[in-house]
MARDO-312957 format. One line per 4 residues: number of its first residue (from 1); their letters; for each residue y, x, z of C-alpha. Coordinates in pm, 1 decimal, padded with zeros to 6 digits. Each point is the difference from the previous one (the first is absolute). Layout:
NUM) A) Y/X/Z; ...
END
This chain:
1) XXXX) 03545.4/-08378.3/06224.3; -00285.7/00236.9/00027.6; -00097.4/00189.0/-00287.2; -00222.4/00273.8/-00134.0
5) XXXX) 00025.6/00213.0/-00287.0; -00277.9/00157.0/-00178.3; -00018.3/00265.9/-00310.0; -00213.2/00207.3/-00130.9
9) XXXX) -00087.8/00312.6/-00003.8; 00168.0/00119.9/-00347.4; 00345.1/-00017.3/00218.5; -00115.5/00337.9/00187.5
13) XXXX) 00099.7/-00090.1/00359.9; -00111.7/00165.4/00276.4; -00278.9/-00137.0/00180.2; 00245.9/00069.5/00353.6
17) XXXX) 00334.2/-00152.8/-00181.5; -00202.2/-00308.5/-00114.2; -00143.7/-00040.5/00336.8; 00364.2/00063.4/00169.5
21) XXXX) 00131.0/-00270.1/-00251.9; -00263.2/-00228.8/00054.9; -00113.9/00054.3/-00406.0; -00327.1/-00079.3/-00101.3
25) XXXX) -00165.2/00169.7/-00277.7; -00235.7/-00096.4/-00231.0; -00184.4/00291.9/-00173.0; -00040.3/00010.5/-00358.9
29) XXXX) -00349.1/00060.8/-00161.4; -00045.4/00346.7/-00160.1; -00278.7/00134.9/-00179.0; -00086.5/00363.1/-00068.9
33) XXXX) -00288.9/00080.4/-00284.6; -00144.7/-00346.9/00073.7; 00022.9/-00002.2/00382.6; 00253.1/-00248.1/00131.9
37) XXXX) 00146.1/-00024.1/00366.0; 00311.9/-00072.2/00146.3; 00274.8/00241.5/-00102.6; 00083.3/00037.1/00380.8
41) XXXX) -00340.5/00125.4/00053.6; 00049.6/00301.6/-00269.5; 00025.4/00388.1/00169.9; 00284.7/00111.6/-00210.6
45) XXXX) -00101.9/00307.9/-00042.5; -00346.8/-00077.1/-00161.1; 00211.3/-00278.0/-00213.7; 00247.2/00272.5/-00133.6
49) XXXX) -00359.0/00241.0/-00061.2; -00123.2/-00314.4/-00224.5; 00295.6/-00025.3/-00154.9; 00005.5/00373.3/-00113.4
53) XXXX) -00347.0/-00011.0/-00136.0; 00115.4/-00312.5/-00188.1; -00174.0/-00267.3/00158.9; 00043.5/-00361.2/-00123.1
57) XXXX) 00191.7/-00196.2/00219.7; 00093.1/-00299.1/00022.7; 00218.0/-00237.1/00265.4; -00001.1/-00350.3/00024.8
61) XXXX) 00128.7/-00346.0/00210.7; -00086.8/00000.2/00354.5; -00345.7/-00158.7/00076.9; 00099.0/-00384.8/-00023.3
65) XXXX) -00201.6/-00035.5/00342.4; 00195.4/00256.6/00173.6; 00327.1/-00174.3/-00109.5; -00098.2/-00361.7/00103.6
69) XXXX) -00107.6/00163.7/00326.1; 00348.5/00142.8/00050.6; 00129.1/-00355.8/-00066.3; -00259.5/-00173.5/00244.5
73) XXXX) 00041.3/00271.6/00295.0; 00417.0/-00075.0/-00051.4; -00095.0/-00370.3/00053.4; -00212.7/00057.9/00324.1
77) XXXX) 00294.3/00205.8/00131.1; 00214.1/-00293.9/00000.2; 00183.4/00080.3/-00334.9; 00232.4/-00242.3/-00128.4
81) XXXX) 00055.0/00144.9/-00360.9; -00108.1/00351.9/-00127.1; 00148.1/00194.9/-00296.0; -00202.0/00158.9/-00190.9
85) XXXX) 00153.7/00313.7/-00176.4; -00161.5/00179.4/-00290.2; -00076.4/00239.5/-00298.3; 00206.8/-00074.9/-00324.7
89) XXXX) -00169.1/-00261.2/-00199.0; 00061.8/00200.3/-00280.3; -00266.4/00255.2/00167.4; -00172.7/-00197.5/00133.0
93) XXXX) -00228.4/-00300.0/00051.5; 00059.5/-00020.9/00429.5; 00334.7/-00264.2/-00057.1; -00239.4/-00222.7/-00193.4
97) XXXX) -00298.6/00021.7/00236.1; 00226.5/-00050.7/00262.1; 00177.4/-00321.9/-00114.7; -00336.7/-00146.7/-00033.4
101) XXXX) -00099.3/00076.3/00344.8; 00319.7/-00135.7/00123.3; -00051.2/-00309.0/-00157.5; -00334.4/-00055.1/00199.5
105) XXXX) 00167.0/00195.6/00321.2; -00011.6/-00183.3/00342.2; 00376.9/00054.0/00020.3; 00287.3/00045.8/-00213.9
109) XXXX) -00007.6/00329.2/-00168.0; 00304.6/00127.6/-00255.4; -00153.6/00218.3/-00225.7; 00292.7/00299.5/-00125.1
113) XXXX) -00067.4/00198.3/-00337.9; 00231.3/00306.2/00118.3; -00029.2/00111.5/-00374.5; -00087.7/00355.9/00144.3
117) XXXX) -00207.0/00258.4/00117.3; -00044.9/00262.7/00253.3; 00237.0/00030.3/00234.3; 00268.3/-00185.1/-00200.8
121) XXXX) -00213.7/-00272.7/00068.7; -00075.6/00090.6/00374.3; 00420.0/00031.4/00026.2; -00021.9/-00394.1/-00134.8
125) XXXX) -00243.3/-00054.1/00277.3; 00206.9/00203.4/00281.2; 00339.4/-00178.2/-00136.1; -00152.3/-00334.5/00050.4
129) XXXX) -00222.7/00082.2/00325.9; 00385.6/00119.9/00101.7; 00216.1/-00311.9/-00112.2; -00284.0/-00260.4/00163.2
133) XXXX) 00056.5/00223.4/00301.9; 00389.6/-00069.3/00026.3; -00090.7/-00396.5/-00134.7; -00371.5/-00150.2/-00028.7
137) XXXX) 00166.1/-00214.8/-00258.4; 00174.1/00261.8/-00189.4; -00069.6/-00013.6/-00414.7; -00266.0/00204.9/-00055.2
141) XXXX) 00043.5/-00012.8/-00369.1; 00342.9/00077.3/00015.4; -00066.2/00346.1/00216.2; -00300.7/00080.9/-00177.1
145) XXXX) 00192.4/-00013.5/-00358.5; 00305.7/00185.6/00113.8; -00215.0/00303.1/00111.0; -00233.8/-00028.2/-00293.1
149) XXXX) 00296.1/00034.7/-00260.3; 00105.3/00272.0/00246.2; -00291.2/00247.3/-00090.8; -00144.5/00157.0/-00318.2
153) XXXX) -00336.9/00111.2/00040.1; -00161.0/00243.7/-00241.4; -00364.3/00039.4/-00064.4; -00143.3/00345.6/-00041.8
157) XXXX) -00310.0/00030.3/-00166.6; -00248.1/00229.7/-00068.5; -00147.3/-00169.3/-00323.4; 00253.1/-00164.8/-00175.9
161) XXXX) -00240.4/-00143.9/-00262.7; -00167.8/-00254.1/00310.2; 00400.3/-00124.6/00013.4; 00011.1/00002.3/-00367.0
165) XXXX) -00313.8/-00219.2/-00009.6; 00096.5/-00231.6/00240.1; 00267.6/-00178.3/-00216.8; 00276.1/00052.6/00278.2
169) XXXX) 00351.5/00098.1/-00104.6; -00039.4/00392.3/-00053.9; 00249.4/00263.5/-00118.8; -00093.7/00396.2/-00045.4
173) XXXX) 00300.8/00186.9/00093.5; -00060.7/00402.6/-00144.9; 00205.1/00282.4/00094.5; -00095.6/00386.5/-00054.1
177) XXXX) -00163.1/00068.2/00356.9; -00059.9/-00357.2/00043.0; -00158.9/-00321.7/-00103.2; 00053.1/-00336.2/00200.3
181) XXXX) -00177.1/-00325.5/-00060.1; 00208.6/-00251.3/00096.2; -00150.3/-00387.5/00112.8; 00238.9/-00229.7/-00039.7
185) X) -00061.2/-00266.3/00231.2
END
């Protein structure tokens, strides 16, 4: 069976290990005092000089046209199912976008919420790129679960009150030389 798996960008891969794995990703949007682009288009140096003059940021699903196109291009290349790995639902909206792209999809896309972030999530994306490798009808779900409960992720922030605000499980963890905010996910 051929297959394709796509992501997005919150998994951090490599542009070169995607493209050695044959992983497509899908940027997420990200806006920075009102201007929004791609996050894969941000200089990270000029996005960590915003953030220390306390810009407002904010992220958000990839562009639902970008994601569909990711689906249609997998079709034209002769793609008999695609799996479509992604940001914790919990943290974001991309799982639901995608299922409702799948469902109008020219081909038969599984849509995974790895329940992650960051490169826990891009190890859920390398584990199952890996086990479809060894068997294009290996459980995709199964691999991408086992390495999920396999990784803890913490979330370092720089203003706690935005986490605070955003009605996700928090916890402030305080000790004399230092203070962790901790995002339970």
């Amino acid at each position: 069976m051929k297959y394709a798996v796509i992501t997005d960008s919150a998994a951090t891969l490599s542009a070169a290990s995607a493209l050695r794995l044959g992983i497509e990703v899908v940027p997420l949007g990200l806006t920075i005092d009102g201007i929004g682009t791609a996050d894969t288009e941000v200089d990270l140096p000029g996005f960590y000089r915003a953030l220390a003059r306390g810009a407002v940021m904010t992220s958000s699903q990839p562009a639902p046209g970008a994601l569909a196109a990711a689906y249609r291009r997998a079709a034209m290349a002769g793609v008999e199912r695609v799996w479509s790995l992604h940001l914790g639902s919990k943290l974001s909206s991309t799982v639901e976008l995608a299922r409702l792209l799948a469902a109008a999809a020219p081909l038969p896309v599984h849509v995974v919420d790895t329940g992650t972030a960051s490169m826990a999530e891009g190890l859920c994306v390398l584990a199952a790129a890996g086990a479809l490798r060894r068997d294009p009808e290996a459980d995709v779900d199964a691999v991408v679960a086992l390495e999920a409960a396999a990784q803890v992720s913490f979330f370092v922030s720089l203003a706690p009150d935005r986490i605070r605000a955003g009605g996700r499980g928090y916890a402030a963890v305080e000790h004399p030389d230092v203070h962790l905010d901790l995002l339970s996910l």
